[in-house]
N, C-alpha and C positions, 0 to 999 in steps of 0.2 A: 293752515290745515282746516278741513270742515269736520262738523261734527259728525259720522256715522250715524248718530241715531239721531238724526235729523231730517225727516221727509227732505227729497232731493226734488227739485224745482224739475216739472217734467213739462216739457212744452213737445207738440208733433208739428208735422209737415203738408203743406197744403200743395198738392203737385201740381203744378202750375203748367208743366210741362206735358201731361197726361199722364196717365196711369196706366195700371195693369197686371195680369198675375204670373206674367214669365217676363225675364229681362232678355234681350234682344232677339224678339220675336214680334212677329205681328200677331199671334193669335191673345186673345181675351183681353183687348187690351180697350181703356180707356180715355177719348178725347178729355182737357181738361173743359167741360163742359161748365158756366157757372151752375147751374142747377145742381151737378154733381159736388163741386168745390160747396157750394153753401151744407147739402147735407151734410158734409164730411167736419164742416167747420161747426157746427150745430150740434154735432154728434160728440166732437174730442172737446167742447163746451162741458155738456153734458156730463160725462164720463170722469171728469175732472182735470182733464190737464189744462196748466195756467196760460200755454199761450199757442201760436204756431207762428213757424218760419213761411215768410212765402218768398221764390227765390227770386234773380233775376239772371236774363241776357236774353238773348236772342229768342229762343227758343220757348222761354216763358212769357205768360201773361204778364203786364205790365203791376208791377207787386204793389203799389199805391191806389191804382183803381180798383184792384180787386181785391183789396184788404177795405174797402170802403163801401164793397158792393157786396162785402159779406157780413159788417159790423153790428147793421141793425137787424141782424137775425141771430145773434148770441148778445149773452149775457155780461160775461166776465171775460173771455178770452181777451188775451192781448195779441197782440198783430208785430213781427219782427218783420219790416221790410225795406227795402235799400235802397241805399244813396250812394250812388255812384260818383265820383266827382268828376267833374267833366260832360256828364253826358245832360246836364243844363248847368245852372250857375247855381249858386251859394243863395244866393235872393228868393231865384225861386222855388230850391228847395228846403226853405227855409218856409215859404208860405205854405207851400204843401205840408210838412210837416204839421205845421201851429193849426193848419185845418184839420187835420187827419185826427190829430190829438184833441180838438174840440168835438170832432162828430164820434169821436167813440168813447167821448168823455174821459179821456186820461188814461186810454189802453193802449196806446204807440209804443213799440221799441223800434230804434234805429240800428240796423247793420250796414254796418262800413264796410262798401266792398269796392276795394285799388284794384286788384288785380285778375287777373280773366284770360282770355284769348286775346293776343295782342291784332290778330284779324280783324274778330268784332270789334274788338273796343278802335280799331281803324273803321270800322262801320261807321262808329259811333262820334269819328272827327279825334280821338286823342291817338297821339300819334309820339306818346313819350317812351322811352326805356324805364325798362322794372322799378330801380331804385328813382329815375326823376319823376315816377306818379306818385311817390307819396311826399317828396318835394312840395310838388301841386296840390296835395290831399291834406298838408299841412295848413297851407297860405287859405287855401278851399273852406277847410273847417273852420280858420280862426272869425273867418267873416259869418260862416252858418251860425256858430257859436255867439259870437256879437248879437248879432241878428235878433235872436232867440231867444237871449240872455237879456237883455238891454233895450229890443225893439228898433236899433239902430248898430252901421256899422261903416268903417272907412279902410280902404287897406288899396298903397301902392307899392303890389309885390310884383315880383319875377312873373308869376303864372297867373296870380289874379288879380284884379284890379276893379275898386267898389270905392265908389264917392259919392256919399249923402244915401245908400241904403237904409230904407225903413223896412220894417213886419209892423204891419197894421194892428194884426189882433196876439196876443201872447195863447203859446200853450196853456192846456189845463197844467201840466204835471210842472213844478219848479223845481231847479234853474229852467230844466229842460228835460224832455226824455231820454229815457238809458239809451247811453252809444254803446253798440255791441261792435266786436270785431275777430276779426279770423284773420291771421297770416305766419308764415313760419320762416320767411327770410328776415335778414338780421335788419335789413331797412322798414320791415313790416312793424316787427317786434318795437324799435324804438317808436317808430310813430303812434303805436299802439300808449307805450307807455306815456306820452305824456298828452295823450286826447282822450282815451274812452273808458267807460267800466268796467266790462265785462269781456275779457278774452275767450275765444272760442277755439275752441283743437279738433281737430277732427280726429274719428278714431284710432290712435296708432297703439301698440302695444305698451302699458303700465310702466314700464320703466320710460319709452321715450316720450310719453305724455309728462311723468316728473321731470326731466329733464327741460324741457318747453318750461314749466312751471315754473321751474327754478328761474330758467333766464328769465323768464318776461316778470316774474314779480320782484327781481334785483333791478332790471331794469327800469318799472315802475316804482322802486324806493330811492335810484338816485333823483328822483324827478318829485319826491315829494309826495310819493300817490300811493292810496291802496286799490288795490282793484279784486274782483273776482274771476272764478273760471269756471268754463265747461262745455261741455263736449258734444260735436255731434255724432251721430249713431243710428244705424238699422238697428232693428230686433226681429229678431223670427224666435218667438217665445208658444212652446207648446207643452202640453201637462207633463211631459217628459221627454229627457233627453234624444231619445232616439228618436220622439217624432221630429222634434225639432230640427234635425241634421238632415231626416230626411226633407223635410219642409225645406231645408237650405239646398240641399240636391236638386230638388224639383226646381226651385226658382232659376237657375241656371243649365236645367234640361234642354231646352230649346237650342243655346247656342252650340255654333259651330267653329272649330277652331280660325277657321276665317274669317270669323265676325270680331272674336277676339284681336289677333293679330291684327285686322283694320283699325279696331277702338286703339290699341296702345299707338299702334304707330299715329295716329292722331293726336292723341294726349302726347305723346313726346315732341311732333315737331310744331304742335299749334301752341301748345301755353308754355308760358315763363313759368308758370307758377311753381315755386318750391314746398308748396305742401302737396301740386300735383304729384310732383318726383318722388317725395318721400312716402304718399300711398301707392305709387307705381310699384316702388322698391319693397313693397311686403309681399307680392307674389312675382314679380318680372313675369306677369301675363301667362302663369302655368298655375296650370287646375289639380296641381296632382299635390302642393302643397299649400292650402289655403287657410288653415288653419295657423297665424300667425303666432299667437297667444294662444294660452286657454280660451276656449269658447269663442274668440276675437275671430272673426270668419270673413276672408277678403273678397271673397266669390262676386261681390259685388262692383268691385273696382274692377275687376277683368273689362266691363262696357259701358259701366257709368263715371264719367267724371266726377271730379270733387270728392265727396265723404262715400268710400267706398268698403267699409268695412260693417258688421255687425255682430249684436253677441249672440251667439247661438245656445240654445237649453232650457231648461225647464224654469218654473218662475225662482225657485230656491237658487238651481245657478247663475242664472243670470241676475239673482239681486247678489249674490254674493261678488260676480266680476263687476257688477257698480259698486259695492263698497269699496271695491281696491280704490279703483278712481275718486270716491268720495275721500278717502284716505289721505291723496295726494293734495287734494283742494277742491276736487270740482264739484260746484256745489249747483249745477245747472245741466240738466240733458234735454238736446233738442232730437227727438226720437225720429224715426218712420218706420214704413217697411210697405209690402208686397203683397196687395192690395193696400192702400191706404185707409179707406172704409174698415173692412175687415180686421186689419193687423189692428187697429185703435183698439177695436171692442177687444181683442187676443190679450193688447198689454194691459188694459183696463183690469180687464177682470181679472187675467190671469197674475200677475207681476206687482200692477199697484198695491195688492194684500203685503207682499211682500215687502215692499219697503215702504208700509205706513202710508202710504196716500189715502186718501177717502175720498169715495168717489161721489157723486152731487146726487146720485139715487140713493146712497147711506145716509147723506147728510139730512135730505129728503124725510127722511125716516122707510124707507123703500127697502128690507131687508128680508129675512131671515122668513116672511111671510111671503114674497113671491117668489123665492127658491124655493118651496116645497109646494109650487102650484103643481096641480095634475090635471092631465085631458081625461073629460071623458066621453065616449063617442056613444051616439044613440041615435036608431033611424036614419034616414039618408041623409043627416048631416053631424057635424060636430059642434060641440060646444066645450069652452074649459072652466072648471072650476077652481076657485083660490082654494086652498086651504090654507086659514091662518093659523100660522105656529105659535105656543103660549108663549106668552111673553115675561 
């Protein structure tokens, strides 16, 4: 169980994929531009959260060069980015890694990601069934791990095969940096249990998130292991509830029931995935019941794959529907939302009060004196004044 009154580890998301303020529409919407990705990365620096996700496939920028092309423009952020297995070998990404982890001086997370579109990852040359990729993802990581661990690694498996592997230079971080991981079939869950640290769930309603909880940390105790959890998530968080709902209406204004209906029948006959299925199965692709949970709001899975849900309300409810999930164990949220720019600064300022974060302009000493700054305007221009607040 995690502590409640424990600041909750908030990391966001870097859209890799582009961006924008209505989902499946073309209007307002942005290419993922590096110019744009570095401010956004600069900014949730800034602001205080401790990391971002950047994702991968097709579709996205490749999450290693542009976790690398953004590193020496923040501070402290840490970078979540993925290793695929299969789509190169254990060797070299293992060197990639041990580099990545040197040039950001010990800010790499690694997310383990099997499973996908079985099309692309045909793109991609892997050509296994659901349960034999993590077979291969096993054999895959015991040599990345060797590697990593020891600088050297040998293995004549099924899937992989490595004789006399070296890594030249070692990570900053020992053993190695945190392996994160997301999956909800039962082949997912064991392989989980006995390689990585950090489980990740995507948002499904408080009971079926304990439920997940329960299995994967019995199953990481027959194996000897503690691990952690936690969860990904939109948010559309506004000073109060009504705006917030209506913030969540707008962002799904655009679509058309035929846009929907294209998206699922997609999501159903392209991926294997069984976390896809089990966010399918909180709305079956109808807008009239979206509200799966309190506040848990599915409007988003209707036309984006993967993590399709978020909390909807004001900063008080929505820290309270994070403490349920803090309750359970999850002691990690990897956030987003609509705008990515904009939503940062929304949960920043509005939400982090809420559940004890401090933000790097508090830390700063940056407070209580530029909130009561005032404009004042004279002659044909403007100028503002501070007013410092006694302290």
């Amino acid at each position: 169980m995690s502590n409640p009154a424990k600041p909750i580890d908030f990391l966001w998301f870097i859209p890799t994929g582009g961006d924008g303020t209505y989902l499946g529409g073309s209007e307002l919407n942005r290419p993922p531009e590096n110019r744009y990705l570095r401010e956004l990365a600069q900014t949730v620096d800034r602001l205080g959260y401790s990391g971002v996700l950047l994702p991968t496939g097709v579709s996205c920028e490749e999450s290693f060069v542009t976790a690398a092309s953004l590193a020496p423009f923040t501070e402290k952020l840490k970078f979540l980015v993925a290793i695929r297995p299969g789509t190169a070998s254990p060797a070299y990404y293992a060197r990639l890694a041990a580099a990545l982890d040197r040039v950001t001086n010990g800010r790499l997370l690694l997310n383990i990601v099997v499973g996908g579109n079985p099309s692309e990852l045909a793109g991609d040359g892997i050509f296994l069934e659901h349960d034999e990729r993590y077979a291969h993802a096993e054999e895959f990581f015991q040599v990345f791990e060797d590697l990593v661990t020891t600088g050297h690694a040998d293995l004549d498996g099924k899937h992989i095969k490595a004789k006399g592997a070296k890594l030249g230079f070692p990570t900053i971080q020992q053993p190695r940096p945190p392996l994160y991981f997301g999956g909800s079939s039962d082949a997912g869950i064991e392989f989980f249990a006995g390689r990585a640290d950090k489980y990740l769930t995507w948002g499904e309603p408080p009971e079926q998130v304990e439920q997940k909880i329960k299995a994967v940390r019995a199953a990481a105790e027959k194996q000897g292991r503690e691990v952690s959890f936690g969860i990904r998530l939109h948010f559309i968080v506004r000073e109060t509830d009504e705006e917030a709902w209506e913030a969540a209406d707008k962002l799904i204004s655009k679509l058309s029931d035929e846009t929907i209906a294209k998206a699922q029948a997609h999501f159903a006959t392209e991926s294997d995935s069984v976390g896809q299925r089990r966010m399918a199965a909180l709305h079956n692709g109808r807008r009239d019941k979206l509200e799966v949970s309190p506040n848990l709001w599915a409007g988003i899975g209707l036309v984006r794959s993967g993590a399709g849900t978020a909390l909807v309300g004001s900063p008080k409810t929505v820290a309270a529907r994070l403490r349920e999930y803090q309750e359970l164990g999850i002691e990690t949220v990897i956030g987003s939302g609509y705008p990515h720019l904009e939503e940062a600064y929304r949960v920043a300022e509005l939400l982090f009060p809420e559940l004890g974060i401090v933000r790097e302009e508090q830390r700063a000493g940056f407070g209580n004196e530029f909130a009561t700054a005032k404009p004042i305007f004279g002659g044909g221009g403007h100028a503002t004044v501070r007013a410092v607040a006694a302290s």
